[in-house]
PDB file of N, H, CA, C and O in Angstrom:
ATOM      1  N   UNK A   1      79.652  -5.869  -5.359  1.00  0.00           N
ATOM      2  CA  UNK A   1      79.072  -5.035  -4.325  1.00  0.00           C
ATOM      3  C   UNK A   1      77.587  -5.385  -4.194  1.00  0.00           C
ATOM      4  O   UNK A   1      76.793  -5.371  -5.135  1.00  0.00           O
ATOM      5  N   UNK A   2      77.236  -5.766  -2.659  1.00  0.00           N
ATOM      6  H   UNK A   2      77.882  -5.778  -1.895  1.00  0.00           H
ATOM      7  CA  UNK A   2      75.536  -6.001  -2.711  1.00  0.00           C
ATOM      8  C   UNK A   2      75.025  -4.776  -1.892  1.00  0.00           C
ATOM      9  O   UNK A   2      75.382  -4.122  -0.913  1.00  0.00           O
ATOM     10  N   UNK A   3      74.006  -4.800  -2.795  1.00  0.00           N
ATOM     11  H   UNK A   3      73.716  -5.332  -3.591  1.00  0.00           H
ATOM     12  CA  UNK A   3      72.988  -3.589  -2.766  1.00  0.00           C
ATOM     13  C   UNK A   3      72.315  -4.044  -0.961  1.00  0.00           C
ATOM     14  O   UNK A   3      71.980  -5.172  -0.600  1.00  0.00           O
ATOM     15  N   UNK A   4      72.284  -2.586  -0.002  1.00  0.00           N
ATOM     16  H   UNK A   4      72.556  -1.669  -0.295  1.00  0.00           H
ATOM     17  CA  UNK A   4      72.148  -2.941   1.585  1.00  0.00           C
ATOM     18  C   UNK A   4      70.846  -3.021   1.283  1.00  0.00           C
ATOM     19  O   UNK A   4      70.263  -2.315   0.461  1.00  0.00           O
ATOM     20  N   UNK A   5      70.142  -4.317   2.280  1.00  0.00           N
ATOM     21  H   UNK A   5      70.616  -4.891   2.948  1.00  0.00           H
ATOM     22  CA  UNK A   5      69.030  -3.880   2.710  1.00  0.00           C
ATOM     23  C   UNK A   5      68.142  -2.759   3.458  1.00  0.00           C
ATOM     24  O   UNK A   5      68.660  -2.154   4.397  1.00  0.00           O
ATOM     25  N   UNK A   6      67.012  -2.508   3.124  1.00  0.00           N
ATOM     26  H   UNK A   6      66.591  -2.999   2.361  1.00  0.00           H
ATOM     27  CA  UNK A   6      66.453  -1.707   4.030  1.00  0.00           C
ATOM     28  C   UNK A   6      65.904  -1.857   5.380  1.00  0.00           C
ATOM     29  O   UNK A   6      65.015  -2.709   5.389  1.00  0.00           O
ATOM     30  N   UNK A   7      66.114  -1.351   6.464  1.00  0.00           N
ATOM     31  H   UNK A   7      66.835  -0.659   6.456  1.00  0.00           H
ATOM     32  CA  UNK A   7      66.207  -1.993   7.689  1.00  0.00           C
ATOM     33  C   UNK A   7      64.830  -1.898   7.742  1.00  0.00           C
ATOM     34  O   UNK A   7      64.152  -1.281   6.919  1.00  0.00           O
ATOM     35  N   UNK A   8      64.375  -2.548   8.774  1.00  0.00           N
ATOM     36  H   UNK A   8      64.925  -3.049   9.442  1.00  0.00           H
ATOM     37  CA  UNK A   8      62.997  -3.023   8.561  1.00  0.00           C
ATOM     38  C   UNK A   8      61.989  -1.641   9.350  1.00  0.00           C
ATOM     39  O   UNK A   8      62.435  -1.093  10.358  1.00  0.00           O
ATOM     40  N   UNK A   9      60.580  -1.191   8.720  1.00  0.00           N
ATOM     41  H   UNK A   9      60.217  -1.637   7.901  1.00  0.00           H
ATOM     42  CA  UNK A   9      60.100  -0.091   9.182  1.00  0.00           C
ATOM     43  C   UNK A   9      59.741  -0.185  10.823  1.00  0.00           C
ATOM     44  O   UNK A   9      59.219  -1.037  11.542  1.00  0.00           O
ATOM     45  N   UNK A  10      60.291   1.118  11.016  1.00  0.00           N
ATOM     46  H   UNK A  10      60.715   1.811  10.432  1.00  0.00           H
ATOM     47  CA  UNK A  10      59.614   1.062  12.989  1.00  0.00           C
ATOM     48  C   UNK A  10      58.330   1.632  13.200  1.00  0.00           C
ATOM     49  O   UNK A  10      57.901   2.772  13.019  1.00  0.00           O
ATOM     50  N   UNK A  11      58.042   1.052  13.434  1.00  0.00           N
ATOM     51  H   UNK A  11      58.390   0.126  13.580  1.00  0.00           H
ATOM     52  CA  UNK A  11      55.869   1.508  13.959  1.00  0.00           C
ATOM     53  C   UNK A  11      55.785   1.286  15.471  1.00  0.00           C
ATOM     54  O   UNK A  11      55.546   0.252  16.095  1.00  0.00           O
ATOM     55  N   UNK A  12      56.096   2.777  15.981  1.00  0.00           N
ATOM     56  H   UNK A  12      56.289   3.617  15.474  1.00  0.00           H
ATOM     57  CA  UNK A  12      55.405   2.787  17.499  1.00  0.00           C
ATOM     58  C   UNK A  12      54.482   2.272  17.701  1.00  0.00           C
ATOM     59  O   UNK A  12      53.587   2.394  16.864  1.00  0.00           O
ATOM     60  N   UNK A  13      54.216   1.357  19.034  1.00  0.00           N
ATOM     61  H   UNK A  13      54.943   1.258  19.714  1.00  0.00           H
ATOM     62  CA  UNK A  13      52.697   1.463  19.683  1.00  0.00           C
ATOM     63  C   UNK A  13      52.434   2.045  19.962  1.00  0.00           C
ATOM     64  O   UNK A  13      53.322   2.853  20.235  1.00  0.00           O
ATOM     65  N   UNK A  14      51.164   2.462  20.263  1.00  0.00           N
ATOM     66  H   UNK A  14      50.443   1.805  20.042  1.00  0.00           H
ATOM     67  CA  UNK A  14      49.920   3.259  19.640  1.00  0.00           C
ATOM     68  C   UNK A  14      48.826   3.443  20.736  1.00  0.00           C
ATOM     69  O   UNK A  14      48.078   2.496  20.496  1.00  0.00           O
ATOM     70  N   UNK A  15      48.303   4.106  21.791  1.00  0.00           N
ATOM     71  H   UNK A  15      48.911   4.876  21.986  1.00  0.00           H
ATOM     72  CA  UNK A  15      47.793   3.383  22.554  1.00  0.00           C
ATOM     73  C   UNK A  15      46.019   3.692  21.698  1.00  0.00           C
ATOM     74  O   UNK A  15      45.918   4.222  20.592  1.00  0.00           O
ATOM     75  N   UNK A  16      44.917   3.252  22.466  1.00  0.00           N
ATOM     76  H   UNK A  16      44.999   2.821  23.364  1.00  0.00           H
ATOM     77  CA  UNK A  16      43.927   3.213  21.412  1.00  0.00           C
ATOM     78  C   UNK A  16      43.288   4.277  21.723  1.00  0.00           C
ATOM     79  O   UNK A  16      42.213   4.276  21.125  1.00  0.00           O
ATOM     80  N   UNK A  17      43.477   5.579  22.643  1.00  0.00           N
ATOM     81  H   UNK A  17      44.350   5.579  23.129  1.00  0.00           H
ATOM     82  CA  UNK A  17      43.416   7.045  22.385  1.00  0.00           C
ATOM     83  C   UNK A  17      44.203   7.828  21.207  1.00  0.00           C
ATOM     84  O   UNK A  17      43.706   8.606  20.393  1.00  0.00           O
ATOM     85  N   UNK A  18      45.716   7.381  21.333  1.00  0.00           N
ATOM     86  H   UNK A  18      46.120   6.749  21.994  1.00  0.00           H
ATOM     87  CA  UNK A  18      46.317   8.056  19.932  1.00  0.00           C
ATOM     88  C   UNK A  18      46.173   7.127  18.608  1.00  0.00           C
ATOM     89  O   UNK A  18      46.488   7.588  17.511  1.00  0.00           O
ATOM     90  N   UNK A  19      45.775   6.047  18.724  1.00  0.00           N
ATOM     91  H   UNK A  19      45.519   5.673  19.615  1.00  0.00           H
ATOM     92  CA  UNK A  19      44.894   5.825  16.914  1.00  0.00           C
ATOM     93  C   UNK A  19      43.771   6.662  17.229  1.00  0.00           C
ATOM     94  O   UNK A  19      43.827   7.483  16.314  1.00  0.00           O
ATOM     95  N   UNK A  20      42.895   6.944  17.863  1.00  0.00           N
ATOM     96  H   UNK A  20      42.849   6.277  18.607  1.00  0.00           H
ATOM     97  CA  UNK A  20      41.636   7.382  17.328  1.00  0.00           C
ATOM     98  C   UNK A  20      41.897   9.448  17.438  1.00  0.00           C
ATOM     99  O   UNK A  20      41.166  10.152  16.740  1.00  0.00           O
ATOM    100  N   UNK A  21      42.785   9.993  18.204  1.00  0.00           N
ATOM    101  H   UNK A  21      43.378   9.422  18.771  1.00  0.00           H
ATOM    102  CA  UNK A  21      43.087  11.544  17.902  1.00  0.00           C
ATOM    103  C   UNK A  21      44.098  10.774  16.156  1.00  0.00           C
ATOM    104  O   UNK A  21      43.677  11.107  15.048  1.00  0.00           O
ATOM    105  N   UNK A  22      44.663  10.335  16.216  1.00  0.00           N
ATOM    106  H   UNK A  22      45.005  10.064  17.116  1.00  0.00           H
ATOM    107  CA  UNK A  22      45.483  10.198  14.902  1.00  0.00           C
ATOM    108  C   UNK A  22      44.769   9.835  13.573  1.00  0.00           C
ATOM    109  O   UNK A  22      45.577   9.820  12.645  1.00  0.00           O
ATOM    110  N   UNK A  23      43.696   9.585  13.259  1.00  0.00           N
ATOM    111  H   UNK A  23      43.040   9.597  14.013  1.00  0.00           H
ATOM    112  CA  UNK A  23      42.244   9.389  12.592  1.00  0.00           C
ATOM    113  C   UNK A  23      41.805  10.426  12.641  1.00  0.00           C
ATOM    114  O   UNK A  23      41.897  10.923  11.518  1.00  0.00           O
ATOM    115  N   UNK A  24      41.245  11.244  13.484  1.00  0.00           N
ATOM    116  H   UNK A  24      41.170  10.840  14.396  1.00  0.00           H
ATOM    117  CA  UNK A  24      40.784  12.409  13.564  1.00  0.00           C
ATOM    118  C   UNK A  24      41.337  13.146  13.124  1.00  0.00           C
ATOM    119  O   UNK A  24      40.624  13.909  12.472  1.00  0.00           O
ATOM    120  N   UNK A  25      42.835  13.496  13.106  1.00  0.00           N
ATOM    121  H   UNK A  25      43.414  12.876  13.636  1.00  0.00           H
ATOM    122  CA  UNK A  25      43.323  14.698  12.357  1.00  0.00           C
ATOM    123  C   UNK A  25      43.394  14.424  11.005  1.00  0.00           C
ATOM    124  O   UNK A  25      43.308  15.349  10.197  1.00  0.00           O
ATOM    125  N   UNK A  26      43.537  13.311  10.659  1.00  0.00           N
ATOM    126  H   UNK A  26      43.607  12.560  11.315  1.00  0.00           H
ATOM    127  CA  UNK A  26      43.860  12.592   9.211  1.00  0.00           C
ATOM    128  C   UNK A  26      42.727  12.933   8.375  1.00  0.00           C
ATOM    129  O   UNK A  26      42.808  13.394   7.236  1.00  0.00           O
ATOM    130  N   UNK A  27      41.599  12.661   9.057  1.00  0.00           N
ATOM    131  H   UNK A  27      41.533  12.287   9.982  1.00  0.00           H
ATOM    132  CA  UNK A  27      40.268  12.868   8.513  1.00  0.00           C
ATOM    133  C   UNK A  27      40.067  14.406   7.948  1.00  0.00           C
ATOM    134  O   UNK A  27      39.672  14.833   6.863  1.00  0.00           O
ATOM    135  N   UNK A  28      40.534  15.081   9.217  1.00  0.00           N
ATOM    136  H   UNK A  28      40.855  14.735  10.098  1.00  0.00           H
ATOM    137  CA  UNK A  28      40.143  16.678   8.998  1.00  0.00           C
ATOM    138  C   UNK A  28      41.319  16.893   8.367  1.00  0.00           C
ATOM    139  O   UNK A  28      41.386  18.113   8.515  1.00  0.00           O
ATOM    140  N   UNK A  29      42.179  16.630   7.842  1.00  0.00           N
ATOM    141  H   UNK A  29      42.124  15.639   7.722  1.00  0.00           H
ATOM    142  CA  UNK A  29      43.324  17.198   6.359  1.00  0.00           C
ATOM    143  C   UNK A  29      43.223  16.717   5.479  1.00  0.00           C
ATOM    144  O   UNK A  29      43.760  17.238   4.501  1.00  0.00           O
ATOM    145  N   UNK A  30      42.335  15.197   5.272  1.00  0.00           N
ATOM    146  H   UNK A  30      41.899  14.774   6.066  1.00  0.00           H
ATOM    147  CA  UNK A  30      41.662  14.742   4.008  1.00  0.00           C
ATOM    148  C   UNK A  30      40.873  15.772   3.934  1.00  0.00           C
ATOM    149  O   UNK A  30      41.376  16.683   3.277  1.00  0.00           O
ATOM    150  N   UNK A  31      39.655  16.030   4.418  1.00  0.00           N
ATOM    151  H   UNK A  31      39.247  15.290   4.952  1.00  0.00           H
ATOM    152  CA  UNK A  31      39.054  16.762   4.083  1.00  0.00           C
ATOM    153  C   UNK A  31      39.033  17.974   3.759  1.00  0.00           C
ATOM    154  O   UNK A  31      38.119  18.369   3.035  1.00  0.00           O
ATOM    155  N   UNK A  32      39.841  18.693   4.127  1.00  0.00           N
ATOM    156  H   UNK A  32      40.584  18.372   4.715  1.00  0.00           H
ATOM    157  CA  UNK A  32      40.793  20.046   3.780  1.00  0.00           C
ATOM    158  C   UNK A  32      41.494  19.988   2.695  1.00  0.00           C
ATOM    159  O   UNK A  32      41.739  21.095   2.216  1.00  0.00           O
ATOM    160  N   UNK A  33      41.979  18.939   2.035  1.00  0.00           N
ATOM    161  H   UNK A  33      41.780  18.040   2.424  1.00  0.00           H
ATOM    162  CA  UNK A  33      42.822  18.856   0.868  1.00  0.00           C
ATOM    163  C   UNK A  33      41.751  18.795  -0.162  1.00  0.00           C
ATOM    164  O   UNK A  33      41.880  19.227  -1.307  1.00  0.00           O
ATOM    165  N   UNK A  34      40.631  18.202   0.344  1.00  0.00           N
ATOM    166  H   UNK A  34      40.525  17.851   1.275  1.00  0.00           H
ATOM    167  CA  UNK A  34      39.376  17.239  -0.956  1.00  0.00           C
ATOM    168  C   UNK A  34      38.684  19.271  -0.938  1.00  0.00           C
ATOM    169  O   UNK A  34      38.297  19.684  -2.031  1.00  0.00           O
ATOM    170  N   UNK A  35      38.646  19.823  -0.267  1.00  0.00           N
ATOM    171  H   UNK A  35      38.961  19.488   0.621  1.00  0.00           H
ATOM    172  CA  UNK A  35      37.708  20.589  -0.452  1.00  0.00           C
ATOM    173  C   UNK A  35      38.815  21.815  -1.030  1.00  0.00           C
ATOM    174  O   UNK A  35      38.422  22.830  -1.605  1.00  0.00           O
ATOM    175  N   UNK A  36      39.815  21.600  -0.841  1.00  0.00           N
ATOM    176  H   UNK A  36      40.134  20.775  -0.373  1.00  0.00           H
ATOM    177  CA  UNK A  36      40.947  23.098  -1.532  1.00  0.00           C
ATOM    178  C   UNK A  36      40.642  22.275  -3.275  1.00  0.00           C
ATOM    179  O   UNK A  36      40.157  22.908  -4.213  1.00  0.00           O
ATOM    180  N   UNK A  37      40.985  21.047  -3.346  1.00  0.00           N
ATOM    181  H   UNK A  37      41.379  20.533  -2.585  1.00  0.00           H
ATOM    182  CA  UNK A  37      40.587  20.405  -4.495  1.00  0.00           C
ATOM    183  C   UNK A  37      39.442  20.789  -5.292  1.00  0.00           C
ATOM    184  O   UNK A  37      39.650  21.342  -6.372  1.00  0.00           O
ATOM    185  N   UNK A  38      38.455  20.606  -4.966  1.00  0.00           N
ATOM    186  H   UNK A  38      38.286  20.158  -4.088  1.00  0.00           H
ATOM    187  CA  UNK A  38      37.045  20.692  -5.006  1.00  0.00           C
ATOM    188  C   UNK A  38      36.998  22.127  -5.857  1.00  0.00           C
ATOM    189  O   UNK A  38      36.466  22.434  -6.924  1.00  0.00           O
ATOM    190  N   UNK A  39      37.808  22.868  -4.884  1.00  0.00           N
ATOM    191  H   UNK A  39      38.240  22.619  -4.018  1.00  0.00           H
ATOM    192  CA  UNK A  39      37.894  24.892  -5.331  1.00  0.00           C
ATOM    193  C   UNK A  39      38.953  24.906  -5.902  1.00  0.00           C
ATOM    194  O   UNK A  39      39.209  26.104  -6.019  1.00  0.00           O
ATOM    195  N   UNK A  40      39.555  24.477  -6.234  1.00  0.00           N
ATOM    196  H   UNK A  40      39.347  23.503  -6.139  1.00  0.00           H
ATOM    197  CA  UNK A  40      40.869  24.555  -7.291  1.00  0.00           C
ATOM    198  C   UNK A  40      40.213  24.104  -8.308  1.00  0.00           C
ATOM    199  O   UNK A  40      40.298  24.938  -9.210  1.00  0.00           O
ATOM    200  N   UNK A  41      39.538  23.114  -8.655  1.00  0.00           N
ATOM    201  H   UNK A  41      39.470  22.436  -7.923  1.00  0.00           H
ATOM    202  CA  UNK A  41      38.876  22.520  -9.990  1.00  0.00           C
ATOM    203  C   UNK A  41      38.148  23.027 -10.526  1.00  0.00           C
ATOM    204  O   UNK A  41      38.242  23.021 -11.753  1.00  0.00           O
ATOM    205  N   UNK A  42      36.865  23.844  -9.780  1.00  0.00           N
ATOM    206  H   UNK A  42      36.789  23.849  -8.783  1.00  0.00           H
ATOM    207  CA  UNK A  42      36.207  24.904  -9.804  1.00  0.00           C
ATOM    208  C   UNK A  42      36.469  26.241  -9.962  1.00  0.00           C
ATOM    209  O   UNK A  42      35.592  27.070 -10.204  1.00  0.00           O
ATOM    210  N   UNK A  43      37.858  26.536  -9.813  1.00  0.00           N
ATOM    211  H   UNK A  43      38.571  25.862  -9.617  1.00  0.00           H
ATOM    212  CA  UNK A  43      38.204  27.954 -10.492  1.00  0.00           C
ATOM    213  C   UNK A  43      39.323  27.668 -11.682  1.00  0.00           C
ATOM    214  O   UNK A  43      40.001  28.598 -12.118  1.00  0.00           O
ATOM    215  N   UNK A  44      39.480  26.181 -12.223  1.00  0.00           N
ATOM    216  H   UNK A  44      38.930  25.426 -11.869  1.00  0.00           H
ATOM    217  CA  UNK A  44      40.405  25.966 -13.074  1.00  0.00           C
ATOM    218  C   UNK A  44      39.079  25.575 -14.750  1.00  0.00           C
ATOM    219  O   UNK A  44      39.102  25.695 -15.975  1.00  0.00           O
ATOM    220  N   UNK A  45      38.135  25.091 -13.666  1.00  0.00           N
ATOM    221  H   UNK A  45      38.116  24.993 -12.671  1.00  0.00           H
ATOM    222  CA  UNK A  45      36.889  24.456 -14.710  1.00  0.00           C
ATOM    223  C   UNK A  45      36.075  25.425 -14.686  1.00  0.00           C
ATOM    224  O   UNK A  45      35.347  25.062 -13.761  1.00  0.00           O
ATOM    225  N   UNK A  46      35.577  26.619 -15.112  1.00  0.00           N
ATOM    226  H   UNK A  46      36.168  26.913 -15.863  1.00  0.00           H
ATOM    227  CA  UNK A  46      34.205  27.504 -14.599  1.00  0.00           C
ATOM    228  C   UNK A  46      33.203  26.887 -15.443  1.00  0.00           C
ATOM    229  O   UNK A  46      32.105  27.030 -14.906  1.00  0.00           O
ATOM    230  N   UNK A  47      33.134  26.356 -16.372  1.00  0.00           N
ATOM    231  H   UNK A  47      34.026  26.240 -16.809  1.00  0.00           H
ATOM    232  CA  UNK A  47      31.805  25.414 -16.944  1.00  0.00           C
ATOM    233  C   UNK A  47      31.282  24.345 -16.365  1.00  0.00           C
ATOM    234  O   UNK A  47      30.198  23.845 -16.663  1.00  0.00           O
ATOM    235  N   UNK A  48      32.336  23.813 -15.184  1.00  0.00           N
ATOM    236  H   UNK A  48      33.217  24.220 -14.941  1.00  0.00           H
ATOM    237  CA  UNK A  48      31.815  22.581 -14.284  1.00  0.00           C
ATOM    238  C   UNK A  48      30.685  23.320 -13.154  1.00  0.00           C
ATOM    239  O   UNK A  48      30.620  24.488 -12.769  1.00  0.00           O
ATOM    240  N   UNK A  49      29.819  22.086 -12.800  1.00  0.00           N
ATOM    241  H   UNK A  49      29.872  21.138 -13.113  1.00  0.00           H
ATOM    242  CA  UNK A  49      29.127  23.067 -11.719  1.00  0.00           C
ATOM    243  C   UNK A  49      30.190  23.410 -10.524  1.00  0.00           C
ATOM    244  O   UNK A  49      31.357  23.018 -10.554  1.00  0.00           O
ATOM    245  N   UNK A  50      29.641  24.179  -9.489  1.00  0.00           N
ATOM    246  H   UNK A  50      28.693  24.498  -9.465  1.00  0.00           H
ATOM    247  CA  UNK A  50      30.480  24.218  -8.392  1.00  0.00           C
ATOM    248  C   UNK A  50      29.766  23.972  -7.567  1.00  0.00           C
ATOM    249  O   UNK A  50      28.536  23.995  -7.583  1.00  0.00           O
ATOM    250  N   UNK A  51      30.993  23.515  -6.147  1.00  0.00           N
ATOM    251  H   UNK A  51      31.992  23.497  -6.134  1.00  0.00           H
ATOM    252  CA  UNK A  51      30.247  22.526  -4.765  1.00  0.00           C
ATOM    253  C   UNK A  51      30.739  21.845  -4.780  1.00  0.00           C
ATOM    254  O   UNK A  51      31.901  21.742  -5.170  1.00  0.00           O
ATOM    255  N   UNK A  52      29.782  20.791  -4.188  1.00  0.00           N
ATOM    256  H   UNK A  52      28.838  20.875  -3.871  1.00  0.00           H
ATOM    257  CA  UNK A  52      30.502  19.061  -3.399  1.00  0.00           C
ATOM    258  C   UNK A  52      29.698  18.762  -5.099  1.00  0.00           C
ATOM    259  O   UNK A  52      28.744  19.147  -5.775  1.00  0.00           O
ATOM    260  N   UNK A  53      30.962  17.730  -5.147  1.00  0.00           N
ATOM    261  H   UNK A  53      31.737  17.418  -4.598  1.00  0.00           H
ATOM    262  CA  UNK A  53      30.430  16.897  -5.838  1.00  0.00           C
ATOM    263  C   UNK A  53      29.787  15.418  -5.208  1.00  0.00           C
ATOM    264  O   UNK A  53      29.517  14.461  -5.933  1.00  0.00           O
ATOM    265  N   UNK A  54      29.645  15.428  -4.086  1.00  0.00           N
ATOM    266  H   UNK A  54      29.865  16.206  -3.496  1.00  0.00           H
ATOM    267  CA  UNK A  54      29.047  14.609  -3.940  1.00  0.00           C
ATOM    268  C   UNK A  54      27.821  14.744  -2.830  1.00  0.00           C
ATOM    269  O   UNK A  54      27.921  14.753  -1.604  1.00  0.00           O
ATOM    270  N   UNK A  55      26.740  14.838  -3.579  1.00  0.00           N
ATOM    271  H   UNK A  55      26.659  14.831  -4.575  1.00  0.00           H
ATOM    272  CA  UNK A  55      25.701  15.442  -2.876  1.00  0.00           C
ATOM    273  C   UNK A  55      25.516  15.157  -1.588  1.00  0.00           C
ATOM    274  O   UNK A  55      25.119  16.127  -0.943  1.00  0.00           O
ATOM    275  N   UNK A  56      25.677  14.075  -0.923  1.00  0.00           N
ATOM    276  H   UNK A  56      25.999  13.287  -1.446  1.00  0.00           H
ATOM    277  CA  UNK A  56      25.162  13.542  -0.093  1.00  0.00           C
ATOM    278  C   UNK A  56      26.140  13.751   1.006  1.00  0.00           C
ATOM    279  O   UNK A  56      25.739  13.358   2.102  1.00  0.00           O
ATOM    280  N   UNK A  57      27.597  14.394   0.969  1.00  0.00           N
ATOM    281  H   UNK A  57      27.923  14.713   0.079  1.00  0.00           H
ATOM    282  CA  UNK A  57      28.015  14.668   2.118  1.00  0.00           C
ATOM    283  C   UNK A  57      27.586  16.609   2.108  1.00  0.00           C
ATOM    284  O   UNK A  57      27.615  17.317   3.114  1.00  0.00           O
ATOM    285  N   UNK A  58      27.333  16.938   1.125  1.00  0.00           N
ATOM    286  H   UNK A  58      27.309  16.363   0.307  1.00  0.00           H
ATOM    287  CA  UNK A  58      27.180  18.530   1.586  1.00  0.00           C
ATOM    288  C   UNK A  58      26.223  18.707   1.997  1.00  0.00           C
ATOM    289  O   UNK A  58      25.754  19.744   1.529  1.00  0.00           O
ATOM    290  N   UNK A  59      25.213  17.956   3.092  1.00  0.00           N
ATOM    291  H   UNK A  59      25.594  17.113   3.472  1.00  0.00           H
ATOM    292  CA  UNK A  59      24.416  17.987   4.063  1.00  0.00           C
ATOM    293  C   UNK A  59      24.996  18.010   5.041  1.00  0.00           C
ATOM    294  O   UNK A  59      24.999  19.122   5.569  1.00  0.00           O
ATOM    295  N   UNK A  60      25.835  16.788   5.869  1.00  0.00           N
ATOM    296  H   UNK A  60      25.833  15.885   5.440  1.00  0.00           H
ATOM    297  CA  UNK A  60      26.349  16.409   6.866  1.00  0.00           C
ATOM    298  C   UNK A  60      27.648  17.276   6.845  1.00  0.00           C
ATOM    299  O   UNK A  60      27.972  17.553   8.000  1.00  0.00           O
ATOM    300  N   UNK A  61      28.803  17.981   5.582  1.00  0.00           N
ATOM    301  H   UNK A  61      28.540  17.756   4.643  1.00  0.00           H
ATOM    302  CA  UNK A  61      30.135  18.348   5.746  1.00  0.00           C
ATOM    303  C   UNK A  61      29.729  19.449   7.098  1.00  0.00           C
ATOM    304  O   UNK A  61      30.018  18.770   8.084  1.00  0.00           O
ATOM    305  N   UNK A  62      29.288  20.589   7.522  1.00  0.00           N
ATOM    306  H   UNK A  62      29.054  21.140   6.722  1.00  0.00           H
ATOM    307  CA  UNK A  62      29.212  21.771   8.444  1.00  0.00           C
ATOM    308  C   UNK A  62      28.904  20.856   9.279  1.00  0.00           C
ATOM    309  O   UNK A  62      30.063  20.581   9.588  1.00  0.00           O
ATOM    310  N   UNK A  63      28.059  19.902  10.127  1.00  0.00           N
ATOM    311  H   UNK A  63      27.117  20.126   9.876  1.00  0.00           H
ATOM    312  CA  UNK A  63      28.258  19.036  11.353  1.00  0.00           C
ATOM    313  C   UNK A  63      29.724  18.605  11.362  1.00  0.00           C
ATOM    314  O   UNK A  63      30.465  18.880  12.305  1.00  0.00           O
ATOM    315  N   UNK A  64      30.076  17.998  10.405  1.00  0.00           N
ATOM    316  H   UNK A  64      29.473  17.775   9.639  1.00  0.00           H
ATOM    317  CA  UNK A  64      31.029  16.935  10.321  1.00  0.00           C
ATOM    318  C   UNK A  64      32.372  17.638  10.940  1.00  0.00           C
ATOM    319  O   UNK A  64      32.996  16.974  11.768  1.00  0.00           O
ATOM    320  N   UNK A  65      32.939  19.161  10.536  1.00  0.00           N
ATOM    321  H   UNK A  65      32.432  19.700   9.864  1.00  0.00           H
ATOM    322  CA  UNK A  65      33.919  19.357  10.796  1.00  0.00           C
ATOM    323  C   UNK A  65      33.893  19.291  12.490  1.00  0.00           C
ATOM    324  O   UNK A  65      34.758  18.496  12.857  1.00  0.00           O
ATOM    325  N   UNK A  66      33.172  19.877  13.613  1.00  0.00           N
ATOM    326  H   UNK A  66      32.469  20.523  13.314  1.00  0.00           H
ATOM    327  CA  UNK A  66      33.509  20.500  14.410  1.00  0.00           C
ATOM    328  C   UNK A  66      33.821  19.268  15.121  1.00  0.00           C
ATOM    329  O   UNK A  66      34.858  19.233  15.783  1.00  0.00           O
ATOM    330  N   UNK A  67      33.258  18.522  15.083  1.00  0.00           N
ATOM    331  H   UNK A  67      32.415  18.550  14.545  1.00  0.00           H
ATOM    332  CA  UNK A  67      33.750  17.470  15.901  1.00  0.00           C
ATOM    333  C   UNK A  67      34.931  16.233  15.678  1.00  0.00           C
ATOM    334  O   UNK A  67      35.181  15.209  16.314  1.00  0.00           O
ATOM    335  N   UNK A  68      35.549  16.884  14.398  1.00  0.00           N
ATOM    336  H   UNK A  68      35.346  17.716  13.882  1.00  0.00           H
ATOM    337  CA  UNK A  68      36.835  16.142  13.689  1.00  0.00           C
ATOM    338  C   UNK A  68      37.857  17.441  13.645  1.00  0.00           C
ATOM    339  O   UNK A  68      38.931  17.496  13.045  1.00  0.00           O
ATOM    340  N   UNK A  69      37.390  18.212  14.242  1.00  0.00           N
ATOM    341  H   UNK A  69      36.518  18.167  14.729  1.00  0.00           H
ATOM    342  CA  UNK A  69      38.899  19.098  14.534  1.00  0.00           C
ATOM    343  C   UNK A  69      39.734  18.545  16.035  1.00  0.00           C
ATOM    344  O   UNK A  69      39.271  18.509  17.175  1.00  0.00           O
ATOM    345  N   UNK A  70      40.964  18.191  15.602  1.00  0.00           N
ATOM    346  H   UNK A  70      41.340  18.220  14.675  1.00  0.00           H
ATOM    347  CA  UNK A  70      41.992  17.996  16.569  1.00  0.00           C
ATOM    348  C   UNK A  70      41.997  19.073  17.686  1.00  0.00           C
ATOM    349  O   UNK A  70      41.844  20.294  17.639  1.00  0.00           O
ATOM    350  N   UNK A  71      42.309  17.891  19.084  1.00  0.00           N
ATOM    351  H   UNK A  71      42.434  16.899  19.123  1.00  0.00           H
ATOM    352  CA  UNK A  71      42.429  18.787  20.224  1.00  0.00           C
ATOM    353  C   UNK A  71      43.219  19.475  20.310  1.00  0.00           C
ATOM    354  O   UNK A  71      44.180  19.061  19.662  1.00  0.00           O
ATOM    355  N   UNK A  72      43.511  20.849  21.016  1.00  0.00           N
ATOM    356  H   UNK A  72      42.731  21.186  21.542  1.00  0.00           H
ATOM    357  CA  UNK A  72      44.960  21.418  21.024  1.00  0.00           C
ATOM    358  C   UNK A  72      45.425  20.594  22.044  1.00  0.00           C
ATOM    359  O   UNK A  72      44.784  19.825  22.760  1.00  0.00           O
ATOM    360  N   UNK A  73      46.722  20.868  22.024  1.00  0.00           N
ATOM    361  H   UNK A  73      47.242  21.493  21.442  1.00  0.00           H
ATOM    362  CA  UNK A  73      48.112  19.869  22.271  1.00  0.00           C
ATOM    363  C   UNK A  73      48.311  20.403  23.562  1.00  0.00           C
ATOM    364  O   UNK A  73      49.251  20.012  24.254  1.00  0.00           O
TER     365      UNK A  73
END
């Protein structure tokens, strides 16, 4: 008995408005996951400091979201 192949992956085209809304939402649920992270570690660690750990975006993160939130549909 041979083991079936896997049929080969289908990847719609894309036009170059939906890569760049499809980036955009990706971005804003990375960043939603990194920051539930961020506060999950911080109420699992209370001797760690709390915040961004990385200084240099918790200047820019409050600009950053509003204009990486997805359009409504």
């Amino acid at each position: 008995m041979t083991a079936a192949t896997p049929p080969e992956e289908i990847k719609p085209e894309l036009t170059p408005e939906q890569r760049k809304a499809l980036g955009r939402v990706y971005s804003y649920l990375m960043d939603i996951a990194r920051k539930r992270l961020i506060q999950k570690n911080a109420t699992a660690n209370p001797q760690l400091p709390s915040g961004n750990v990385d200084a240099d975006q918790g200047k820019s993160e409050d600009t950053a979201d509003a204009p990486q939130s997805p359009a409504p549909a």
